[in-house]
C-alpha positions as CSV (number, residue, x, y, z in Angstrom):
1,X,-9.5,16.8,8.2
2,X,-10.9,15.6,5.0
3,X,-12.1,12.4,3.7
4,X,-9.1,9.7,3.6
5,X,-7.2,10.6,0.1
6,X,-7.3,7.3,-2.3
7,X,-3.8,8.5,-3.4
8,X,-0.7,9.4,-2.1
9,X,2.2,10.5,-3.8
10,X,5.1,11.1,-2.3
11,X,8.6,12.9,-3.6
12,X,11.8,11.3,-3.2
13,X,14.5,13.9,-2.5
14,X,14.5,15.3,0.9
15,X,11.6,13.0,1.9
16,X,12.0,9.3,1.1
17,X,15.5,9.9,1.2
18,X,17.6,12.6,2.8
19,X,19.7,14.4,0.0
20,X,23.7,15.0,0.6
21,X,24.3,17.0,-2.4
22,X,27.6,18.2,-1.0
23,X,28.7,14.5,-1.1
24,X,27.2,13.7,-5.0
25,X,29.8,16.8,-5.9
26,X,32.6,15.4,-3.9
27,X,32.4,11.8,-5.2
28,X,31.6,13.2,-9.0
29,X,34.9,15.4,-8.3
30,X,36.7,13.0,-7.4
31,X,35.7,10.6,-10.1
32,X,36.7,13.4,-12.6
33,X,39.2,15.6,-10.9
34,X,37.2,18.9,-11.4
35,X,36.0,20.8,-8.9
36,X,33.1,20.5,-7.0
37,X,31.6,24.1,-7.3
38,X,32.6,23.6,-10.6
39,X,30.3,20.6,-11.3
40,X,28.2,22.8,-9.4
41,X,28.5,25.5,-11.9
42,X,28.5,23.8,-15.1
43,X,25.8,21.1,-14.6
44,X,23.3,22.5,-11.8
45,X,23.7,26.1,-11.7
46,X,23.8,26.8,-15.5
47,X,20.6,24.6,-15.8
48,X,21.3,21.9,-18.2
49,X,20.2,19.3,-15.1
50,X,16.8,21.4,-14.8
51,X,16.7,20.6,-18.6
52,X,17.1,17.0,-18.2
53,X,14.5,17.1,-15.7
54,X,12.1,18.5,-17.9
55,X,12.8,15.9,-21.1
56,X,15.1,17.6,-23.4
57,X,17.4,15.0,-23.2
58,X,17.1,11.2,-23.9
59,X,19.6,9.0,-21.0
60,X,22.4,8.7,-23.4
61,X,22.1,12.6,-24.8
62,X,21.7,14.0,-20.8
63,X,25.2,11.0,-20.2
64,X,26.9,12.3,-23.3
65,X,26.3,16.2,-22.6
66,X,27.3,15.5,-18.8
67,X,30.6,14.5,-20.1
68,X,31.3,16.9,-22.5
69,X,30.6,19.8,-20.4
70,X,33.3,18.7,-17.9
71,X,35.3,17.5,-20.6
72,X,35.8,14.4,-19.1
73,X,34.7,10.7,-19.2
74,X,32.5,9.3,-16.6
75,X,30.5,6.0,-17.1
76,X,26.8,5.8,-16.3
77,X,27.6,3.6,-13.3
78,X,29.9,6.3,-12.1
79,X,27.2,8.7,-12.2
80,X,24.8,6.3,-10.9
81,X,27.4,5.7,-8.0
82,X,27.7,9.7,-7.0
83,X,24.0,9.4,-6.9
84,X,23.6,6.6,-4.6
85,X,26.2,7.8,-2.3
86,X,24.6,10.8,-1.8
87,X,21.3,9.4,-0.8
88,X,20.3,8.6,2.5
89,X,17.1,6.3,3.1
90,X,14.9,7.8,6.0
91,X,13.6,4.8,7.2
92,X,10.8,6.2,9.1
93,X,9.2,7.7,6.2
94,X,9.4,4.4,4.5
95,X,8.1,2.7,6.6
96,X,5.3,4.7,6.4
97,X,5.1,4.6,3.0
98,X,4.8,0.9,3.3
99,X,1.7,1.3,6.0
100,X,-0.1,4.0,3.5
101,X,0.7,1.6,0.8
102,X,-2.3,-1.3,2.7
103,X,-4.6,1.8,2.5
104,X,-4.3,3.8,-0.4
105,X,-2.6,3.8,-4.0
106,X,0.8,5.2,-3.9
107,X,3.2,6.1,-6.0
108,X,6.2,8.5,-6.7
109,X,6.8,11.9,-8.3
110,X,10.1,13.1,-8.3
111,X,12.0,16.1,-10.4
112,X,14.7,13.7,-12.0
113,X,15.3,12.6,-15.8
114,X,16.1,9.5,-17.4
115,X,19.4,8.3,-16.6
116,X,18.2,8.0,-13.1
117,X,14.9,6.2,-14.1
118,X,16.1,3.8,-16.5
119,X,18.4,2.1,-13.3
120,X,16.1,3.1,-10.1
121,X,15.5,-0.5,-9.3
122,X,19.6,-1.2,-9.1
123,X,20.0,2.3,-7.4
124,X,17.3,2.3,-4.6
125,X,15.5,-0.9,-4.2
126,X,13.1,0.0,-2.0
127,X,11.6,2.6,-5.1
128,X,10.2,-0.2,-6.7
129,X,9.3,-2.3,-3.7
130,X,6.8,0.1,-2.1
131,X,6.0,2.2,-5.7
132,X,6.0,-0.8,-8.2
133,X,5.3,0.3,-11.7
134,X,3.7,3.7,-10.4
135,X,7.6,5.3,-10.0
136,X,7.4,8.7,-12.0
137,X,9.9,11.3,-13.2
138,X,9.1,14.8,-14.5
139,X,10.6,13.9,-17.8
140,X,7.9,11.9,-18.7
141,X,5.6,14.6,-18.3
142,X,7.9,17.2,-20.2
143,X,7.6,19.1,-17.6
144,X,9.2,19.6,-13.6
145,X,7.5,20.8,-10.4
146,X,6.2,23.2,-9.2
147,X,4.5,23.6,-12.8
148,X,0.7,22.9,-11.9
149,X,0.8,20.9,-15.4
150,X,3.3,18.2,-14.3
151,X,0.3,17.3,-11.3
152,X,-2.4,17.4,-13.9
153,X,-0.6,15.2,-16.2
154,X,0.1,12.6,-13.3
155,X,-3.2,12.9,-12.0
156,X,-4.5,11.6,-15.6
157,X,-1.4,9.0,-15.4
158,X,-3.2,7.7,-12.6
159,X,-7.0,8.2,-13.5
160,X,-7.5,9.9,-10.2
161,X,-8.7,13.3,-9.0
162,X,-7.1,16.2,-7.1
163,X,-9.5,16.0,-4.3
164,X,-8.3,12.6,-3.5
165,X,-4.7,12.9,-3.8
166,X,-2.6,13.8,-1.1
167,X,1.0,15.1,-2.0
168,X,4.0,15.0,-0.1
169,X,7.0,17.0,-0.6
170,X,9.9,19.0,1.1
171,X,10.0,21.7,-1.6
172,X,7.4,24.8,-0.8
173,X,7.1,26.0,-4.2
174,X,6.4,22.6,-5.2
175,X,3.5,22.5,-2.8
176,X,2.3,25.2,-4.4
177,X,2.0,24.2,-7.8
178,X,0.4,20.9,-6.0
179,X,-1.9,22.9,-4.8
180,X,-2.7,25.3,-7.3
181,X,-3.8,21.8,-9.8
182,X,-6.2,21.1,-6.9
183,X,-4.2,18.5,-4.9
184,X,-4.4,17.7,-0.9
185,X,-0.8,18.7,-0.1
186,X,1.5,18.4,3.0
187,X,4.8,20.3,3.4
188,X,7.7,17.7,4.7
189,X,9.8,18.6,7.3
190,X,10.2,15.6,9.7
191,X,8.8,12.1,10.0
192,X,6.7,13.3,13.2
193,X,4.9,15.7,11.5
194,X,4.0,13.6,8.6
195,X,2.9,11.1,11.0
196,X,0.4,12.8,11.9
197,X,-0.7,14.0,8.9
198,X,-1.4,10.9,7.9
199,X,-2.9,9.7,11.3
200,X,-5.7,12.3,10.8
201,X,-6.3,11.0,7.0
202,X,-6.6,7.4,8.7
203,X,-3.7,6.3,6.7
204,X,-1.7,4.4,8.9
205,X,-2.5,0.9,9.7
């Protein structure tokens, strides 16, 4: 094992948080009354989300479009509300976050646009706790993982080198284009095995 990383950044979805998609579509559903694999459909599998992710839409054009491709009216809380309930905190990783956090810069890189940003304090409080101000979204790098671009553009963000940030995220693609930009990376599975991960970085207090 290398020397210990000065930076850590961690993703949110499927790390920080275990992601119940299934229960986002079912609450949006029956906010709206359309059918989940219809949301599905329409707002995920068509790609206007991934577009939203990558910066083509300010919060009120990605809220607005939301609504007019279901045809229906939802408020921002509402949305804000299907994304909440679908999140899960994995309190082990967190509180590992917070340990790291006495040893090393950390912050947060997650494939998400605006509408999410703009409230993640109201949303999930611990975010800002552990992250502060060094919270990040792909939109603001008008780009998404696993794009090696969106890593070089953070790295800069944070005036830090590849060979001193370690990366942590459940996606494998992702870890790729982590590692293709020169990043330390780990591939998330379980809390164990990031324990010890860490551990061996001396990262833990």
């Amino acid at each position: 094992m290398s020397k210990r990383p000065t930076t850590v950044v961690f993703d949110m979805d499927d790390v920080l948080y275990r992601y119940h998609f299934h229960k986002r579509l079912a609450c949006l559903s029956e906010m709206t009354g359309v059918a989940p694999e219809t949301i599905n459909e329409v707002i995920w599998e068509q790609g206007f989300d991934e577009d939203g992710d990558r910066g083509r839409y300010t919060a009120e054009e990605y809220h607005r479009l939301f609504c007019k491709k279901l045809g229906v009216s939802l408020s921002k809380q509402q949305w804000l509300e299907a994304r909440a309930i679908s999140m899960e905190p994995d309190e082990q990783v967190l509180i590992m976050a917070r340990q790291v956090k006495e040893r090393a810069t950390v912050a947060l890189l997650t494939n998400n646009g605006p509408l999410l940003k703009e409230s993640i304090g109201d949303v999930f409080p611990e975010i800002v706790e552990i992250f502060g101000k060094r919270v990040y979204f792909s939109y603001e790098f008008a780009t998404a993982k696993p794009d090696p671009r969106v890593f070089v553009r953070l790295l800069d963000r944070l005036q830090v080198g590849p060979q001193e940030t370690l990366f942590i995220d459940d996606t494998e693609a992702y870890i790729a284009g982590a590692a293709e930009a020169g990043l330390l990376t780990h591939h998330f599975r379980e809390a164990s095995e990031l324990r010890l991960v860490l551990d061996a970085y001396s990262l833990l207090t």
